[in-house]
FIVEXBA-440504 format. One record per residue (C-alpha): residue in one letter; x, y, z; residue number from 1. Coordinates in steps of 0.5 Angstrom, whole numbers, plus 500, padded with zeros to 3 digits. Example, Ala and Ser with C-alpha at 12.3 -4.5 7.8 and 13.67 -1.06 7.14 Angstrom:
<recs>
<rec code="a" X="525" Y="491" Z="516" pos="1"/>
<rec code="s" X="527" Y="498" Z="514" pos="2"/>
</recs>
This chain:
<recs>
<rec code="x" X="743" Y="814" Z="265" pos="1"/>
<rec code="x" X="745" Y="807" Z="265" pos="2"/>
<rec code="x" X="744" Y="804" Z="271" pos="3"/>
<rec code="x" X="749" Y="798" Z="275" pos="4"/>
<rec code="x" X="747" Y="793" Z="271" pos="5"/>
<rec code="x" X="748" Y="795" Z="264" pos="6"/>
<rec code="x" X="754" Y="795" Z="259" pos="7"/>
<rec code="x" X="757" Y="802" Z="261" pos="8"/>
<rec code="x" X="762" Y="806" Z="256" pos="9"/>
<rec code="x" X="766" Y="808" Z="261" pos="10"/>
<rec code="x" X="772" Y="801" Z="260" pos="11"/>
<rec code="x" X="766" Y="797" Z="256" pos="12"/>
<rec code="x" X="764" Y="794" Z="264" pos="13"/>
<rec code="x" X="760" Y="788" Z="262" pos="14"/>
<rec code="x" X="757" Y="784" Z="267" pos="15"/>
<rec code="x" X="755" Y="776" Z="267" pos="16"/>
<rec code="x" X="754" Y="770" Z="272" pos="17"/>
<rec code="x" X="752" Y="772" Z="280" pos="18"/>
<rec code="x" X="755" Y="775" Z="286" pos="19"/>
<rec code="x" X="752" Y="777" Z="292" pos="20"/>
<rec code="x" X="753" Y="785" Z="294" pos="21"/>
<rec code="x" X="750" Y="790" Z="297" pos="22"/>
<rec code="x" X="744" Y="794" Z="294" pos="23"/>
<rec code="x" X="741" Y="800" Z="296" pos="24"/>
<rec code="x" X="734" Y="800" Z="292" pos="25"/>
<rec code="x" X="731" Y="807" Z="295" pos="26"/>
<rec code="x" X="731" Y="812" Z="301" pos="27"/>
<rec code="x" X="732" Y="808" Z="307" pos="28"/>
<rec code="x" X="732" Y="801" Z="304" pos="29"/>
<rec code="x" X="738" Y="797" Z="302" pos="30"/>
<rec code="x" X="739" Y="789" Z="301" pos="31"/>
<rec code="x" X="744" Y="784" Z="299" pos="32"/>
<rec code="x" X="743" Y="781" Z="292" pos="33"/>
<rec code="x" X="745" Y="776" Z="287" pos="34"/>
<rec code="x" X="748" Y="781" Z="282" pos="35"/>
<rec code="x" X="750" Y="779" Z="275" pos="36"/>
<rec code="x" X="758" Y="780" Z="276" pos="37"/>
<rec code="x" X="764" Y="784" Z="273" pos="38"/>
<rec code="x" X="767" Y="781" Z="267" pos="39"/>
<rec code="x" X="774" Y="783" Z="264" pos="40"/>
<rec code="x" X="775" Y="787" Z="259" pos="41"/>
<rec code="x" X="779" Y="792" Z="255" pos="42"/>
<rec code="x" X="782" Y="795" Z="259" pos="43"/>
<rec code="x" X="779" Y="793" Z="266" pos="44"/>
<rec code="x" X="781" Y="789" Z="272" pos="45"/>
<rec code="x" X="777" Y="785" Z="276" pos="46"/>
<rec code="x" X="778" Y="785" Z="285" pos="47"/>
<rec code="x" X="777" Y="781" Z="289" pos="48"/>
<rec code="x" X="775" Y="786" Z="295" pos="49"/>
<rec code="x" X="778" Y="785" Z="301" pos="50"/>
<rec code="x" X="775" Y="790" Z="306" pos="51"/>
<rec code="x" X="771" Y="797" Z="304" pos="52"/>
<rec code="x" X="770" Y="802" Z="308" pos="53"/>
<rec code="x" X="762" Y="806" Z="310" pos="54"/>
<rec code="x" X="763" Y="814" Z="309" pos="55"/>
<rec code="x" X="758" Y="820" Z="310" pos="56"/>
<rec code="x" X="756" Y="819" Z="303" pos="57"/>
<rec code="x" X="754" Y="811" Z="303" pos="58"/>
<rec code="x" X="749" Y="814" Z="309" pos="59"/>
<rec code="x" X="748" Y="820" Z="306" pos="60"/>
<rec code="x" X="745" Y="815" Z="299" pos="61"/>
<rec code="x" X="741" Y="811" Z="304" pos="62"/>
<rec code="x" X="738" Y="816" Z="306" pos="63"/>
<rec code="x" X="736" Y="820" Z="299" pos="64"/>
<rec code="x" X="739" Y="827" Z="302" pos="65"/>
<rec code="x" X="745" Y="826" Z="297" pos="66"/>
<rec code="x" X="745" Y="832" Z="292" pos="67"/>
<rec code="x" X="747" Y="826" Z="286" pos="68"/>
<rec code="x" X="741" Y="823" Z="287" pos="69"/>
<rec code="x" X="736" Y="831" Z="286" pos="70"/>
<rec code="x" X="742" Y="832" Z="280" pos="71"/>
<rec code="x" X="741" Y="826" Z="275" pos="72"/>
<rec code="x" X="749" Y="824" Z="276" pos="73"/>
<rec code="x" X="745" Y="817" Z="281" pos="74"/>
<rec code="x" X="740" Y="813" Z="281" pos="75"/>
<rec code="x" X="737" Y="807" Z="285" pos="76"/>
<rec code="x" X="738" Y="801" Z="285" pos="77"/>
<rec code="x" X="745" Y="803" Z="286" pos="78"/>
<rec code="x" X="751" Y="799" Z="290" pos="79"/>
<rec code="x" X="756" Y="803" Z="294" pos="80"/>
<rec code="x" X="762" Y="803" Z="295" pos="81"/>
<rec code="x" X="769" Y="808" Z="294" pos="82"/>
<rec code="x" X="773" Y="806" Z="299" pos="83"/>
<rec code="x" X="776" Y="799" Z="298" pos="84"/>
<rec code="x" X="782" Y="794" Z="298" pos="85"/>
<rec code="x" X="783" Y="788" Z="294" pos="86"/>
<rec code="x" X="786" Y="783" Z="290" pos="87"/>
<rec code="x" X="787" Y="782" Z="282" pos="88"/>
<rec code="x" X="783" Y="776" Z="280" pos="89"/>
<rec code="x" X="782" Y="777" Z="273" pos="90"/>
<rec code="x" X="785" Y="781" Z="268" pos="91"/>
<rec code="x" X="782" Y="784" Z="261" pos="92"/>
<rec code="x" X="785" Y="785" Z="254" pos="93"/>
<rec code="x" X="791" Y="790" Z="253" pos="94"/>
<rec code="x" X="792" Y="790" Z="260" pos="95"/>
<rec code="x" X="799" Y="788" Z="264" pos="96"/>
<rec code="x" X="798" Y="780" Z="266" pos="97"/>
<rec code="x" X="802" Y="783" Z="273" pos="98"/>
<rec code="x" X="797" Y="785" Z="276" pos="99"/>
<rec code="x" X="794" Y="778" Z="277" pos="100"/>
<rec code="x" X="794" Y="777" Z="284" pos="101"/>
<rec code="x" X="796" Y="784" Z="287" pos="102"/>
<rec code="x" X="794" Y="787" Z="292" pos="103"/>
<rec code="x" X="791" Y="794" Z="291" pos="104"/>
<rec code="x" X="786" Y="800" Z="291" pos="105"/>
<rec code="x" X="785" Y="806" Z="287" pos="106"/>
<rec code="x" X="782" Y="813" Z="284" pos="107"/>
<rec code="x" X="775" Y="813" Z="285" pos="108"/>
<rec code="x" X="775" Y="818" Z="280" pos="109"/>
<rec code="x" X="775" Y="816" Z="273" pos="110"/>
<rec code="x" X="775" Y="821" Z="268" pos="111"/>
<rec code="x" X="774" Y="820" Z="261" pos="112"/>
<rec code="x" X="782" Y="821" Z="260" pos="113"/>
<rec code="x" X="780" Y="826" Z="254" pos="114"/>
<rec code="x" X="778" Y="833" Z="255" pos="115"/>
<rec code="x" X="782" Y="839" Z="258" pos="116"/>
<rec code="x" X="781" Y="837" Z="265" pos="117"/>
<rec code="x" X="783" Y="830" Z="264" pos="118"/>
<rec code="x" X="789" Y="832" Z="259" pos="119"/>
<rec code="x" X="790" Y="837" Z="266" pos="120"/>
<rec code="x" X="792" Y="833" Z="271" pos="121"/>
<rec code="x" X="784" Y="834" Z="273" pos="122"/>
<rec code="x" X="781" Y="827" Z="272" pos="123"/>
<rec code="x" X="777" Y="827" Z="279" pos="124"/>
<rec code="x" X="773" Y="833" Z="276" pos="125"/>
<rec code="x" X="770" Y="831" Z="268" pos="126"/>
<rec code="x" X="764" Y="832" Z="267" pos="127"/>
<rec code="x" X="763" Y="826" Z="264" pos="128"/>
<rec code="x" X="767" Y="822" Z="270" pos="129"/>
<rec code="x" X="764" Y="815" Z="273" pos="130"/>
<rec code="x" X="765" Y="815" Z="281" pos="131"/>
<rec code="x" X="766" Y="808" Z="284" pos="132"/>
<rec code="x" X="759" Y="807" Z="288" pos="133"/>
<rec code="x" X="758" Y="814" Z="287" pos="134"/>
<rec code="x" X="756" Y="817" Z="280" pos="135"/>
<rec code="x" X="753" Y="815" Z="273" pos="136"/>
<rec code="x" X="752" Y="808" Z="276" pos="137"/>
<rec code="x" X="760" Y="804" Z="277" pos="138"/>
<rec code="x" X="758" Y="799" Z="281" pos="139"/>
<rec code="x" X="761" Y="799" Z="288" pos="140"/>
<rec code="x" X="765" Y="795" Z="293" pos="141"/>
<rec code="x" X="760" Y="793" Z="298" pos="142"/>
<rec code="x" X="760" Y="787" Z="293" pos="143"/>
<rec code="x" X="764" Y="780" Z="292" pos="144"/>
<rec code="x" X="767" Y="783" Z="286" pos="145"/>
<rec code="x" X="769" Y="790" Z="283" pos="146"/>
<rec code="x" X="772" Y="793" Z="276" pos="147"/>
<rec code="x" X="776" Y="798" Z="276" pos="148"/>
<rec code="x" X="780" Y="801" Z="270" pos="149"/>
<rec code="x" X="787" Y="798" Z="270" pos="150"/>
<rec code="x" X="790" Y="806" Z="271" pos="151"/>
<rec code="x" X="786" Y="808" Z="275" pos="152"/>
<rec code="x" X="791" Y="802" Z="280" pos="153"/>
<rec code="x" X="795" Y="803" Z="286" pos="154"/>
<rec code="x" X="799" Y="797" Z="289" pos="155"/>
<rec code="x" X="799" Y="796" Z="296" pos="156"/>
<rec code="x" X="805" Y="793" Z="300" pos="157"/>
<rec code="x" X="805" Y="788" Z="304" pos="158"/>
<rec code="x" X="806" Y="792" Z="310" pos="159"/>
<rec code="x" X="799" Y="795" Z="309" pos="160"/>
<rec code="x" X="793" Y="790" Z="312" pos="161"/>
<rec code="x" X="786" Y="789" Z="309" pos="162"/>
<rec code="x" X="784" Y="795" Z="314" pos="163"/>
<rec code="x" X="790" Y="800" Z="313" pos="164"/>
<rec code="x" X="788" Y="798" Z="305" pos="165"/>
<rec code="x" X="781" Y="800" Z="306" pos="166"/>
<rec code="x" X="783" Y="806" Z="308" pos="167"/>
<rec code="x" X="787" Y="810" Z="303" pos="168"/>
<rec code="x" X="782" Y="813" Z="300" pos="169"/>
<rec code="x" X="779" Y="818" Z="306" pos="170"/>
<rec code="x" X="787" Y="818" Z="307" pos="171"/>
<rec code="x" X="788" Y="821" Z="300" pos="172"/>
<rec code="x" X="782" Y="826" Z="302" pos="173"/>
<rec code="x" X="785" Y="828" Z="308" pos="174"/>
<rec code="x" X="792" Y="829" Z="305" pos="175"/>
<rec code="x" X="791" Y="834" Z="300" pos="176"/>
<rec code="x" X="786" Y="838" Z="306" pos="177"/>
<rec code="x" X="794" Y="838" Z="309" pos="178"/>
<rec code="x" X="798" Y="840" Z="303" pos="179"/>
<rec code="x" X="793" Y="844" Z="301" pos="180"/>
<rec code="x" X="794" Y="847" Z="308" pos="181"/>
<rec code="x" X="801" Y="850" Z="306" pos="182"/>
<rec code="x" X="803" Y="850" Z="314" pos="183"/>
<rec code="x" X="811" Y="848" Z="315" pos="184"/>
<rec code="x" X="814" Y="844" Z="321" pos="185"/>
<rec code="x" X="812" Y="847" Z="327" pos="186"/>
<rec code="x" X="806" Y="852" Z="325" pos="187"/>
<rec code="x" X="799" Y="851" Z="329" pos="188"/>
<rec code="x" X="793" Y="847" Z="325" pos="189"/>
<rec code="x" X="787" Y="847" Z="327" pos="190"/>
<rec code="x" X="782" Y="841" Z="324" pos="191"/>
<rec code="x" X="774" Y="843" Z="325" pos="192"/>
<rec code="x" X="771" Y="835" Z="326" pos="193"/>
<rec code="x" X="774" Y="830" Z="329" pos="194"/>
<rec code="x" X="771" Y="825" Z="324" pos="195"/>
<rec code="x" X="776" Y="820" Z="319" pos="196"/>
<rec code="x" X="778" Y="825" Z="315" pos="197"/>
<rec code="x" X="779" Y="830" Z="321" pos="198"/>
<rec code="x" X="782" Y="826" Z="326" pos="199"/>
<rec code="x" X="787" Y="823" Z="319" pos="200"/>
<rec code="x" X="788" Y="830" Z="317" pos="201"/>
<rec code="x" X="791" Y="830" Z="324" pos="202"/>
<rec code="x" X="795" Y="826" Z="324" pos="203"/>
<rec code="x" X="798" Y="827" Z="317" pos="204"/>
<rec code="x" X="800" Y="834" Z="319" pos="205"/>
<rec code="x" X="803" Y="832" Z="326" pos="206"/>
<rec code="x" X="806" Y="826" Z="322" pos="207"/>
<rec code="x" X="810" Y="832" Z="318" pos="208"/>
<rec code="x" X="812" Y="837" Z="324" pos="209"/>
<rec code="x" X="805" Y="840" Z="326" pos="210"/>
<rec code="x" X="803" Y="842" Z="332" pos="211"/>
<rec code="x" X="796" Y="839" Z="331" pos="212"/>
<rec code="x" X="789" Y="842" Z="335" pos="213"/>
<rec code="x" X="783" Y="839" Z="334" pos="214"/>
<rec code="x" X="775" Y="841" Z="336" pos="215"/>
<rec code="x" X="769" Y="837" Z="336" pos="216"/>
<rec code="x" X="763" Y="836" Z="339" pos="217"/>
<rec code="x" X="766" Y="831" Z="343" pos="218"/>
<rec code="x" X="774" Y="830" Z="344" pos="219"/>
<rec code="x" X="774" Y="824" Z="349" pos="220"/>
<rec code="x" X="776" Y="819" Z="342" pos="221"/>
<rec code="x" X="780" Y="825" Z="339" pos="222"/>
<rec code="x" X="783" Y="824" Z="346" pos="223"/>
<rec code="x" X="785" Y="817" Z="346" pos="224"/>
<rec code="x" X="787" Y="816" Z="340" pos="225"/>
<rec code="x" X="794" Y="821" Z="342" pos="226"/>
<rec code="x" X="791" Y="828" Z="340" pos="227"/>
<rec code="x" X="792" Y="832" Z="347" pos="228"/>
<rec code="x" X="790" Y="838" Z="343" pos="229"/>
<rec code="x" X="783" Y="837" Z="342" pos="230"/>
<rec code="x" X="777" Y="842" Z="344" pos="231"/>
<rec code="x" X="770" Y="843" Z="345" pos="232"/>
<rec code="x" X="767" Y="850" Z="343" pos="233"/>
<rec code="x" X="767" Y="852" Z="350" pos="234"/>
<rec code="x" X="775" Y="851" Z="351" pos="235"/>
<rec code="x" X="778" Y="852" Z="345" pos="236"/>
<rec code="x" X="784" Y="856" Z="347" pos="237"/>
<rec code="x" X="785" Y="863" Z="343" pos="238"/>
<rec code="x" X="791" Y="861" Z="339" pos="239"/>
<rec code="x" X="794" Y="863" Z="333" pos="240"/>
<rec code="x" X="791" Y="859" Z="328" pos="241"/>
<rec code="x" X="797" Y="858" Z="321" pos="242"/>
<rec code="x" X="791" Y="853" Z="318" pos="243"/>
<rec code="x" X="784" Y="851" Z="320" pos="244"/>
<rec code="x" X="781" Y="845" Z="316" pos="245"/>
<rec code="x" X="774" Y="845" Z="316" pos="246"/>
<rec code="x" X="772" Y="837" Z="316" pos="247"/>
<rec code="x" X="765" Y="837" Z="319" pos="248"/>
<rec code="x" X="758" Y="836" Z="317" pos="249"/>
<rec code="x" X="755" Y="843" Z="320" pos="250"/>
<rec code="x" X="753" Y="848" Z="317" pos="251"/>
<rec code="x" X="756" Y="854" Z="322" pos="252"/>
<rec code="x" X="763" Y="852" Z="321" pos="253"/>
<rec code="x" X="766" Y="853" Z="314" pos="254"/>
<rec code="x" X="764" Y="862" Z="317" pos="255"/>
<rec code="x" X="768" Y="859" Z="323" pos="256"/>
<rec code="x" X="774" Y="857" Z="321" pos="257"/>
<rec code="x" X="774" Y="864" Z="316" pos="258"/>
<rec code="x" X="773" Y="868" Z="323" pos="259"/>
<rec code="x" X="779" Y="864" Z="326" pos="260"/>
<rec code="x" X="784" Y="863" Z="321" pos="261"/>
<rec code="x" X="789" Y="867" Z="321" pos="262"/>
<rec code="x" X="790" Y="874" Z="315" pos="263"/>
<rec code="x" X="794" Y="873" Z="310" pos="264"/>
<rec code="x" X="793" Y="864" Z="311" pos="265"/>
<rec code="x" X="789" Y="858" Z="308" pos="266"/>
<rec code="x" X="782" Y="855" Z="310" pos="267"/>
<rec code="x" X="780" Y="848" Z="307" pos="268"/>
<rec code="x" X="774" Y="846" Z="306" pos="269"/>
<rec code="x" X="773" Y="838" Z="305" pos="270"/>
<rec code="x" X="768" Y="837" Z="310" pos="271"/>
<rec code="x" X="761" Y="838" Z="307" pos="272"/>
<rec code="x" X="753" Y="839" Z="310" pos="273"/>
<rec code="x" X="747" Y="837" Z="308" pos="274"/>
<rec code="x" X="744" Y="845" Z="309" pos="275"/>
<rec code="x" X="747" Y="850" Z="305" pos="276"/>
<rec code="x" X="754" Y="854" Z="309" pos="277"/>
<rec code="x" X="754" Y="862" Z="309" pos="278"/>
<rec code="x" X="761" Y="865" Z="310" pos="279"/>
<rec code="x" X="762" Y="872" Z="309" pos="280"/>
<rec code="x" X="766" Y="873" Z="304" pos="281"/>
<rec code="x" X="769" Y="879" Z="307" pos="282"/>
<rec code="x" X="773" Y="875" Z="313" pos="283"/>
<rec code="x" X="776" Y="872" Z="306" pos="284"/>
<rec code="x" X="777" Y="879" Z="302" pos="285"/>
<rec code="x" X="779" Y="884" Z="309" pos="286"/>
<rec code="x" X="784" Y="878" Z="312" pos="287"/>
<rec code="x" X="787" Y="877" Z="305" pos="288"/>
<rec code="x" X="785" Y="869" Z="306" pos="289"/>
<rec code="x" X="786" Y="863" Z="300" pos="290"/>
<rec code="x" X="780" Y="859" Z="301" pos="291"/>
<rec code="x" X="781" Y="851" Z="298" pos="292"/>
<rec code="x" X="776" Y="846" Z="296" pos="293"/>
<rec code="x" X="779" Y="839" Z="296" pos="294"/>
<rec code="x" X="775" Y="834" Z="292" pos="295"/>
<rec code="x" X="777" Y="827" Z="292" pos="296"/>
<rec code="x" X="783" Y="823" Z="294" pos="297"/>
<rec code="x" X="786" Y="823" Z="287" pos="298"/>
<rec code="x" X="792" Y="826" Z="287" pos="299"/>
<rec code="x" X="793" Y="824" Z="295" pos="300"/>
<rec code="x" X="793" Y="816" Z="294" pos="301"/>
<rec code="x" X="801" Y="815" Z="293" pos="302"/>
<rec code="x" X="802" Y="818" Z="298" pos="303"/>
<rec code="x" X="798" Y="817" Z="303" pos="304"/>
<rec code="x" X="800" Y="809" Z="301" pos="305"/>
<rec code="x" X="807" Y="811" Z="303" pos="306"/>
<rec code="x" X="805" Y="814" Z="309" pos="307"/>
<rec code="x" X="802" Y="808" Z="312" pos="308"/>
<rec code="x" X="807" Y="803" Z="309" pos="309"/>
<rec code="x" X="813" Y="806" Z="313" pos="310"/>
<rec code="x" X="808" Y="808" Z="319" pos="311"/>
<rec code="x" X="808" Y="814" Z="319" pos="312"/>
<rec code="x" X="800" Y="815" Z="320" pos="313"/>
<rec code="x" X="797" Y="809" Z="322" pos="314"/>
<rec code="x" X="790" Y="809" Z="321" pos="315"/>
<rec code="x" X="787" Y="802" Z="324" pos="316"/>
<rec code="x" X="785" Y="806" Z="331" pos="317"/>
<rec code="x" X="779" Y="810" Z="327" pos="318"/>
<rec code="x" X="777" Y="803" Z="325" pos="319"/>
<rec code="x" X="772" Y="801" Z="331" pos="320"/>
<rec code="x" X="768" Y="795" Z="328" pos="321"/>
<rec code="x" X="768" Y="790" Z="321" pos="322"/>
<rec code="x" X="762" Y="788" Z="319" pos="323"/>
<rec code="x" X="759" Y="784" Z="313" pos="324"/>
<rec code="x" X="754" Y="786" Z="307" pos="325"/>
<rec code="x" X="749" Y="782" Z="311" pos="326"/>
<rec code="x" X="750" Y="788" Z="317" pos="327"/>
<rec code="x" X="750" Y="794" Z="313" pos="328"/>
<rec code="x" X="743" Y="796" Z="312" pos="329"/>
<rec code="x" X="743" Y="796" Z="319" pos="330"/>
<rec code="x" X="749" Y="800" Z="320" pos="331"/>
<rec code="x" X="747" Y="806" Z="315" pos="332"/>
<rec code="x" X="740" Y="806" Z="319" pos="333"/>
<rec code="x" X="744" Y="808" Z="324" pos="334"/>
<rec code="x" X="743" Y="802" Z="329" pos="335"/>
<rec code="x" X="750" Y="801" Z="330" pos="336"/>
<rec code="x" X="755" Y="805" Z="336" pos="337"/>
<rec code="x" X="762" Y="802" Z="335" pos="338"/>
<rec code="x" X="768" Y="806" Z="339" pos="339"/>
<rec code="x" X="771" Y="810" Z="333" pos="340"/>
<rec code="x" X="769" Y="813" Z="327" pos="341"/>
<rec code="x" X="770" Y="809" Z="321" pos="342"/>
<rec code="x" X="766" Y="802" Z="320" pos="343"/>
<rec code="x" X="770" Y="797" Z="314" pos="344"/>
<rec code="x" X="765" Y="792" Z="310" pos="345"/>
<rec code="x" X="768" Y="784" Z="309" pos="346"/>
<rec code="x" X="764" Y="782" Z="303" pos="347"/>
<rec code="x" X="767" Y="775" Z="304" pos="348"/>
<rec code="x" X="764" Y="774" Z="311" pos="349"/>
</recs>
């Protein structure tokens, strides 16, 4: 296992003079460092970051509750960081000089590109894949730089700021929870977890005709944000759900959304618990319900990218504070209460 300052032999990533990004170096500790940076070499592009956002799973590897860490496909120090935009300001051998100076984010998956399931189309789950700020030890984007392999690149227009940009990466996630889906315009959804991910979920399906419902522990900010359809257990109307998707942290719901789907319709699981969830398989096999898994926003990048551009989604009011690398050790212990759910990172500032 290579950590994030070694030679990786995923893009040949070297690393050389310094910069500052934020490090965590055990459960419930974490520090900005001067780090070696991201050298461009075959292959690879260096980005300037711009904005990156903090997700469950950041938290969930400051606190030492995340599987990878038990697994082996991560250890400490590790920089984290998957969700980001940014600016091209280097570029290695064999890689289009165009990109230089475009603003872009990009696949956290990165698969080795030569086995079956890369070959498939199923580079998000190689065996040997790399995660950005995740697995196998690349680097993150809570840093003043990062390297990202050239194929692994989308463009952002100009019409995408720094905060949208940071955030079509969880988009990608909660647009595939949506195909996944399989709802038509005017069919009734139901999301379980008003996070990011649910309540960008939830605006992706009612951006595409769907009458949207969401529960949660709390609504008011579900609420505010225009989901007029948003409950709490106690509420919840019985209605005839198309579609639930599951995007909470809590154990009990994936038996929920089994029990509430309606027969013959899909449940999509893409929230995930610290404790194992149990559902009976027999609300699957006797309501001839399709159960999906969506892992990653690979596949749902482009798209989510079109849907900010034209306006479509805008997901800016789920931003409740920007913070710097100096702030977010005090952000994953849980000492910050913004407004809304997602918090962003400004390496700059």
């Amino acid at each position: 296992m290579q950590s994030w300052h070694e030679t990786t032999t995923c893009g040949g990533v070297v690393f050389d003079g310094s910069m500052r990004a934020f490090v965590i170096t055990g459960p419930g500790q974490g520090e900005v460092q001067e780090v070696a940076e991201p050298v461009a070499t075959e292959g690879l592009v260096v980005v300037e970051v711009e904005r990156a956002g903090l997700c469950g799973t950041d938290l969930e590897f400051f606190s030492g509750a995340m599987s990878y860490l038990d697994a082996g496909h991560a250890r400490y120090p590790m920089r984290i960081g998957h969700e980001w935009c940014g600016t091209v300001v280097r570029v290695g051998p064999g890689v289009d000089r165009g990109w230089l100076g475009r603003r872009v984010t990009g696949d956290t998956m990165l698969g080795c590109r030569h086995c079956d399931r890369c070959r498939s189309g199923r580079q998000h789950l190689c065996a040997d894949r790399y995660e950005i700020g995740i697995r196998r030890g690349w680097p993150g984007a809570l840093a003043e730089r990062l390297p990202v392999p050239e194929w692994a690149l989308f463009s952002l227009p100009d019409s995408i700021d720094g905060t949208a940009g940071a955030m079509v990466e969880p988009g990608g996630n909660a647009l595939r929870a949506v195909r996944a889906a399989g709802l038509a315009p005017g069919e009734r959804l139901l999301v379980l977890g008003p996070g990011t991910i649910g309540l960008l979920a939830a605006f992706i399906a009612a951006a595409q005709g769907a009458e949207v419902h969401v529960l949660g522990l709390t609504v008011d900010f579900a609420r505010s944000v225009g989901i007029a359809n948003a409950w709490t257990i106690d509420d919840l109307p019985e209605l005839r759900w198309d579609a639930v998707i599951d995007a909470s942290t809590g154990a009990e719901l994936p038996a929920l959304a089994a029990r509430l789907v309606e027969p013959g319709r899909r449940v999509v699981y893409i929230g995930i618990s610290e404790q194992p969830s149990l559902v009976d398989s027999r609300w699957f096999l006797l309501k001839d319900v399709t159960a999906v898994g969506v892992l990653s926003a690979s596949g749902g990048l482009g798209g989510t990218i079109e849907l900010y551009a034209t306006g479509a989604v805008d997901p800016r009011p789920l931003v409740g504070a920007t913070v710097s690398l100096d702030q977010v050790a005090e952000v994953l212990a849980g000492r910050w209460h913004p407004p809304a759910p997602k918090i962003l990172v400004n390496p700059a500032s």
